[in-house]
C-alpha positions as CSV (number, residue, x, y, z in Angstrom):
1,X,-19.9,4.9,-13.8
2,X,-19.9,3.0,-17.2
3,X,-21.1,-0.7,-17.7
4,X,-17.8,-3.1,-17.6
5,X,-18.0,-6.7,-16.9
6,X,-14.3,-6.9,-16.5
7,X,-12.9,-7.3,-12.8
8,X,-9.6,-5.5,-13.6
9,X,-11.3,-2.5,-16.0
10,X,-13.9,-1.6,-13.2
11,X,-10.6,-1.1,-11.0
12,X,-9.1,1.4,-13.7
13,X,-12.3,3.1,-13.5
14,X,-12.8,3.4,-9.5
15,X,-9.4,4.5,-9.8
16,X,-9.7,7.5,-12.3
17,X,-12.4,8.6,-10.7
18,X,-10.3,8.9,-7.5
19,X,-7.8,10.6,-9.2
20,X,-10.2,13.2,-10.4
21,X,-11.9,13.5,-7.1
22,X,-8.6,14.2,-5.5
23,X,-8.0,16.8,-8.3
24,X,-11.8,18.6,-7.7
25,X,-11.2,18.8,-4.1
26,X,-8.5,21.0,-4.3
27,X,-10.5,23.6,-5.3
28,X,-13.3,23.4,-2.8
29,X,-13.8,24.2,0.7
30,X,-12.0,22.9,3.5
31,X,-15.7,20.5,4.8
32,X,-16.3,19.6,1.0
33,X,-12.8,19.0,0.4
34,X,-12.7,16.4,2.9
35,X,-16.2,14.7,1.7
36,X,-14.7,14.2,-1.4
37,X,-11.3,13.0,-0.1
38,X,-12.9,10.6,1.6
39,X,-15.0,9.2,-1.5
40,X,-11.9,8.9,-3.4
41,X,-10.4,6.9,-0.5
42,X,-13.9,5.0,-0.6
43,X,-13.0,4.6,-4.3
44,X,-9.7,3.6,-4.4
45,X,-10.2,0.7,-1.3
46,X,-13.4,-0.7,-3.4
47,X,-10.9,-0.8,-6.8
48,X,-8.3,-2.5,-4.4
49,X,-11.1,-5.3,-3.5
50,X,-11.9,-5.8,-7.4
51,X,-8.2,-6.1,-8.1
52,X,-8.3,-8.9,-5.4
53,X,-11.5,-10.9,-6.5
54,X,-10.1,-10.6,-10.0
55,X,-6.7,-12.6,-9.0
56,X,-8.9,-15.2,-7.2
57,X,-11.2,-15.7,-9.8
58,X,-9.9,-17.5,-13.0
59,X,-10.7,-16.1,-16.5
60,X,-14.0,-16.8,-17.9
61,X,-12.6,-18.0,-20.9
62,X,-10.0,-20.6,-19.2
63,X,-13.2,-21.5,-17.1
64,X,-14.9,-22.5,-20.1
65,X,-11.9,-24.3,-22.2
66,X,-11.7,-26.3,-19.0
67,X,-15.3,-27.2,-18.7
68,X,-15.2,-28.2,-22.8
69,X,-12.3,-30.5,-22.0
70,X,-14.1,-32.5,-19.1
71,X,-17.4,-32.6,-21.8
72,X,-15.2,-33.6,-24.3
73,X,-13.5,-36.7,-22.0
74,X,-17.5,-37.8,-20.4
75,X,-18.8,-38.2,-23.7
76,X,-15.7,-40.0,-25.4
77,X,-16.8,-43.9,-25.7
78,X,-14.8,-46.3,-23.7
79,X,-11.3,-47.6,-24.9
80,X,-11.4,-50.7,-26.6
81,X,-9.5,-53.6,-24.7
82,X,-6.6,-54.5,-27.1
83,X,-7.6,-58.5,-28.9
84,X,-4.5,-59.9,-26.4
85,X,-6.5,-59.3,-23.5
86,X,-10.1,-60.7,-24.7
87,X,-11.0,-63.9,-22.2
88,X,-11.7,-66.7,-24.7
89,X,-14.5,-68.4,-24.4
């Protein structure tokens, strides 16, 4: 199967390749027809589990804007107290 680091592209694969396996098995034998049934079932419920993982897990990208943000506020200085507020002393 190709490289992808994509959740949801790995399913469209696992998927296609179900679809074909389905398609092959028509022409084979009834014991060889069933092996490959069964991998495209294999297939398809593994797809189904990427699909899953990739609605739990957030986008890498929003993952990282987030993490800039929270950089971004730690390293900002602290706000200056307005000159009303200064105790004088």
């Amino acid at each position: 199967m190709p490289e992808t680091t994509d959740a949801a592209e790995k399913s469209r694969v696992m998927r296609d390749l179900a679809r074909r396996a389905r398609r092959l098995a028509q022409s084979l034998s009834h014991a060889d027809q069933e092996r490959l049934l069964k991998h495209a079932d294999e297939l398809e419920q593994q797809a189904s589990e990427l699909e899953l993982q990739a609605i739990a897990r957030p986008p890498v990208v929003q993952v990282q804007m987030q993490l800039q943000q929270q950089q971004q506020q730690e390293n900002r200085p602290p706000a200056a107290e307005p000159e009303g507020d200064k105790p004088k002393g």
